[in-house]
C-alpha positions as CSV (number, residue, x, y, z in Angstrom):
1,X,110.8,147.7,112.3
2,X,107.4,147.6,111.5
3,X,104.7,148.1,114.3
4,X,102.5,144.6,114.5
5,X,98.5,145.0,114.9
6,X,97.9,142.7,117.7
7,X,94.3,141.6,116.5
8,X,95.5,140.9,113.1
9,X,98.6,138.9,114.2
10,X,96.2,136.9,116.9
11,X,93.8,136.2,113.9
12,X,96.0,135.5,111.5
13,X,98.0,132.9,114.2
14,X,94.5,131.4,114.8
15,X,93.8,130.9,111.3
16,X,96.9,129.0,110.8
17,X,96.9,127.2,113.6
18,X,93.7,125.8,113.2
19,X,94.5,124.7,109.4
20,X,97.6,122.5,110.7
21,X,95.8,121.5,113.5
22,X,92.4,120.9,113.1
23,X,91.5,122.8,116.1
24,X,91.3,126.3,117.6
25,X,94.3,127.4,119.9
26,X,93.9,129.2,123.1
27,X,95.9,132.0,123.2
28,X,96.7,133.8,127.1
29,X,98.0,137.2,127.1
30,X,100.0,138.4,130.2
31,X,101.7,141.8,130.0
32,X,102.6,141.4,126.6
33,X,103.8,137.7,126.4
34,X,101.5,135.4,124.2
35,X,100.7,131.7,125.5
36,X,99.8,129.3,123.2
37,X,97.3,126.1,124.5
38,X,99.5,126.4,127.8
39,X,102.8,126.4,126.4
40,X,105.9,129.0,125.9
41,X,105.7,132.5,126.1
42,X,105.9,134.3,123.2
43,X,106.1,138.0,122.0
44,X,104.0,139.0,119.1
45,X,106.2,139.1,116.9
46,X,107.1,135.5,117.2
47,X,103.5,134.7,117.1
48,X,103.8,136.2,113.4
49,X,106.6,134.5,112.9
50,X,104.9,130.8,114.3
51,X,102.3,132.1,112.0
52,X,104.5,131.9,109.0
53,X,106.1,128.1,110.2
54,X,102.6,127.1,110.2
55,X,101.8,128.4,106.6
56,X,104.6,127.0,105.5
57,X,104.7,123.5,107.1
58,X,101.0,123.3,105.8
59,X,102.0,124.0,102.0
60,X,105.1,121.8,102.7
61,X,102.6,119.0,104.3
62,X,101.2,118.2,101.1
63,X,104.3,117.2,99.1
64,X,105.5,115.0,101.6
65,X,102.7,112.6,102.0
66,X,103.8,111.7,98.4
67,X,107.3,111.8,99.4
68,X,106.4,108.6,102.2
69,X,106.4,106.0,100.1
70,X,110.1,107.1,98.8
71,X,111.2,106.9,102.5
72,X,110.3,103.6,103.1
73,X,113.3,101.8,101.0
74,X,116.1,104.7,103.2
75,X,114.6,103.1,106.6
76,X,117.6,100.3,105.9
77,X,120.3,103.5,105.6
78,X,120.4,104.3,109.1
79,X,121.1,100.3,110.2
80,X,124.1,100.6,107.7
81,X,125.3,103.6,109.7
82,X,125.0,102.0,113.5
83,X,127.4,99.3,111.5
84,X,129.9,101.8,110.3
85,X,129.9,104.1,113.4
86,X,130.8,100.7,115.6
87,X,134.5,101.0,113.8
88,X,136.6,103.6,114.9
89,X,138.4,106.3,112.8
90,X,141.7,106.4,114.7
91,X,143.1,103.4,113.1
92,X,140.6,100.5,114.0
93,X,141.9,100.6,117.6
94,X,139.1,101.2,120.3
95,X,138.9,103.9,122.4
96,X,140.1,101.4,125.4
97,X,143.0,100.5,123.1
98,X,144.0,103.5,121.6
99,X,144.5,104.6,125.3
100,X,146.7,102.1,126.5
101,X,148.8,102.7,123.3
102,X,149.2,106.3,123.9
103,X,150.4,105.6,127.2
104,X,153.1,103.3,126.6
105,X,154.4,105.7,123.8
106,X,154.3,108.9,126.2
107,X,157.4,108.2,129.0
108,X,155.2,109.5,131.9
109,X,154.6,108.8,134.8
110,X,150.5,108.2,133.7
111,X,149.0,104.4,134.1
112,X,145.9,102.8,133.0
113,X,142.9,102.6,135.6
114,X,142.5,99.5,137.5
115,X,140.8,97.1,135.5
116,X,142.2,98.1,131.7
């Protein structure tokens, strides 16, 4: 494992941080543990790695603003999927259903709750 420079992770972090952002973070150090603009605890070495998601999600950024306008026509897919996950897989019975027919098939002593 390769030993981290603090000051060049903390700059680096910053420099990132403010090109996805748009602002400068404020980064607390307490024995060791990084806070970012009052949130988690980090160590250092996932500040680094933070540093990296944010390089990344910035190159990534670009791309997808183009990508938006190809969304816009899949916002109908998810309605079609609430449709299909309403049916059930176990034979079109519901879940109500498929347990009262399981329990007339089994001989036990078992019953349905009061009001089934």
């Amino acid at each position: 494992m390769s030993k981290l420079d603090k000051d060049q992770v903390i700059a680096d972090f910053t420099a990132a941080y403010e090109k996805a952002h748009g602002k400068k973070p404020t980064i607390e150090a307490s024995n060791g543990w990084y806070s970012v603009d009052g949130g988690k605890n980090m160590r250092l070495a996932q500040l680094a790695e933070e540093t990296k998601a944010l390089a990344g999600a910035k190159a990534e950024a670009k791309p997808a603003a183009k990508t938006k306008a190809a969304e816009k026509p899949a916002a109908k897919k998810p309605a079609a999927k609430k449709a299909a996950a309403k049916k059930s897989t176990s034979g079109g019975l519901t879940a109500r259903e498929l347990w009262r027919k399981k329990l007339e098939d089994d001989a036990t002593l078992s019953r349905l709750p009061r009001g089934y």
